[in-house]
C-alpha positions, 0 to 999 in steps of 0.5 A: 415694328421690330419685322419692319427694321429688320427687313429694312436693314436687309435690304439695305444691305443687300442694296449696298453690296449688291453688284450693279452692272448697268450697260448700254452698249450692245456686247459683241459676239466676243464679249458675250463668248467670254463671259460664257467662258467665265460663267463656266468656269463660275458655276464649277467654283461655286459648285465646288464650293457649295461640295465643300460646305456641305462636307463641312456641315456633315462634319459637325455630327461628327464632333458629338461622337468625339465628346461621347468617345471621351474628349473634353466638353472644351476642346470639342466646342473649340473645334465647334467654334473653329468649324462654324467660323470656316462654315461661315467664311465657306457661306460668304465665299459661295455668296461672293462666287454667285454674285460674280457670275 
């Protein structure tokens, strides 16, 4: 049961946020030159984002060292904390970018 809502939920979610581009009209060679252009310019914003968010994560092993090297249990999960929020927002931004093209 539990299975079921959760994956009731979701797709409700998805369903609420999800893009909807439903068009009858033909698009002329101008159009479709143009959102090729904003494709490109898209797939590199997404690809720059998702360079980002993996540097993010690689940085997480780093905040171990820093707790080994001596620094405060407290101010190394603050940094943990801070870091997972800008992962987070970093997820988000890559999700909104591939909807978007």
């Amino acid at each position: 049961m539990k299975k079921y809502l959760l994956a009731c939920t979701i797709a409700m979610a998805f369903a609420f946020y999800a893009p909807l581009s439903i068009s009858t009209a033909p698009l002329g060679y101008q159009h479709a030159q143009a959102a090729s252009a904003d494709a490109g310019k898209g797939m590199k914003r997404v690809t720059l984002i998702i360079k980002k968010l993996r540097d993010a994560m690689g940085s997480m092993k780093d905040f171990d060292e820093l707790e080994k090297a001596g620094l405060r249990k407290k101010d190394v999960d603050r940094m943990r904390r801070a870091m997972d929020t800008k992962i987070q927002q970093m997820m988000e931004d890559a999700i909104y970018a591939i909807r978007s093209i």
